[in-house]
N, C-alpha and C positions, 0 to 999 in steps of 0.2 A: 696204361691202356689208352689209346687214343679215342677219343669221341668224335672230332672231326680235322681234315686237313685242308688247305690251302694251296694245292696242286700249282693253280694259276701265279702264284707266287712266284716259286720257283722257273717258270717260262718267263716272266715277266720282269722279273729281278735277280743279281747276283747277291746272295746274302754272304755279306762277310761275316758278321757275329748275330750269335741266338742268346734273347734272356729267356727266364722263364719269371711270367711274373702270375699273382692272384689278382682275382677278379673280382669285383664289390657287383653280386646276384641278388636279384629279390627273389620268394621262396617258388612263384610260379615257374622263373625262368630256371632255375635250378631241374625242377622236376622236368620241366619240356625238354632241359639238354641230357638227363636222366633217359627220357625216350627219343635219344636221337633228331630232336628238331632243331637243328641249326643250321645255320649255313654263312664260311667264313668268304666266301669268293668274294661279295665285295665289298668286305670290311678295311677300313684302314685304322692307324692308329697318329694320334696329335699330342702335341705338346702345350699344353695350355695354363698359364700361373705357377709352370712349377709341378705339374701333373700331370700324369699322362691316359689320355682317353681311348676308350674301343668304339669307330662313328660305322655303323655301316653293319654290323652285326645283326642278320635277321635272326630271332629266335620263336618262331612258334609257338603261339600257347597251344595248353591244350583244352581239349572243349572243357574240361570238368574244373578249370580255376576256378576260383571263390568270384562268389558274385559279388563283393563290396571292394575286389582291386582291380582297374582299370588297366589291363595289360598293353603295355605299349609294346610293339615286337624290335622296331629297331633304335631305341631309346640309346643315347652315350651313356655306355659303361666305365666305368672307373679303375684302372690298374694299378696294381700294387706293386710297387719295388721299393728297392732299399733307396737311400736319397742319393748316396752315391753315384750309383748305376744311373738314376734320373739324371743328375747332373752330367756325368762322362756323354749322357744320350743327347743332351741339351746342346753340348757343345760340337757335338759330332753331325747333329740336323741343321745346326743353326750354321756352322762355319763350313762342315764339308763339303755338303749337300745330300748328306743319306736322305732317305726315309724311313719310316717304320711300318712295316705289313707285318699282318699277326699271319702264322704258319700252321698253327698247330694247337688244339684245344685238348687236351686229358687230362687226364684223374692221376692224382698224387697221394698217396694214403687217404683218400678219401676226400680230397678235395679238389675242385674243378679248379685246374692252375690252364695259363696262356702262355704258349710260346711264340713271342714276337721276334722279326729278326731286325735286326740292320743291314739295308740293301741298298743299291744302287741301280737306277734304271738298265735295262737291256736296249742297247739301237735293234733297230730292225732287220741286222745284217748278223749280230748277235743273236737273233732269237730263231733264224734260221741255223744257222750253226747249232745251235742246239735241237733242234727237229730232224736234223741229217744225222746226228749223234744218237739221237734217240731210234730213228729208223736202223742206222746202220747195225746198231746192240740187235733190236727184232730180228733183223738179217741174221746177224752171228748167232743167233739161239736156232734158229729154222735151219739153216746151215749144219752147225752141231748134232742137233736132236736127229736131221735125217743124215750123217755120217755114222751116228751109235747104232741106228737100226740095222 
């Protein structure tokens, strides 16, 4: 079940490969993304010592946390994969030129997992081409829907 997406992603980027990885949460932000406060738009994701970070993640507290934690809303979050995967990613940011935007936040048997993908920027003549594609689909539904009638 998805909790939140990253629309903008997808206009902004060609994603060639998706991980999924876990997310290292303190228990306020768990419950906030529990009631839907989050927001992935302008999150990114870095490669730092070997590790890989979420910078840019707003998370809403909410009003009734504990009064003795300090909730920070867009503090770097810590991601979790296998070290393989880190390294295959290491080598693919550092020498192709990907990057890493996160896509996708939901629930895995009960745990809040992150789908980041591996992308490459869109030119601007690119992200047109995708706006005329996307219009044209709207057309072809409107088109369809009043031929059925």
């Amino acid at each position: 079940m998805s909790i939140a997406q990253n629309k903008k992603a997808f206009y902004d980027y060609f994603i060639e490969e998706k991980y999924e990885a876990g997310i290292v949460l303190e228990g306020w932000e768990v419950k906030a993304i529990r009631d839907n406060r989050i927001n992935l738009k302008e999150a990114y994701v870095i490669i730092q010592r070997g590790e890989i970070y979420l910078i840019g993640c707003h998370v809403t507290p909410l009003g009734s946390a504990s009064t003795h934690v300090r909730p920070d809303a867009i503090r770097t979050r810590k991601l979790l994969l296998h070290s393989e995967e880190i390294a295959k990613l290491i080598g693919k940011v550092e020498r192709a030129g990907y990057t890493l935007v996160p896509l996708d936040m939901h629930y895995v048997r009960g745990r809040i997992k992150i789908q980041i993908g591996l992308a490459k920027g869109k030119k601007q003549y690119d992200k047109r081409d995708t706006e005329k594609e996307r219009d044209w689909e709207r057309e072809k539904g409107r088109i369809m829907r009043a031929h059925n009638k």
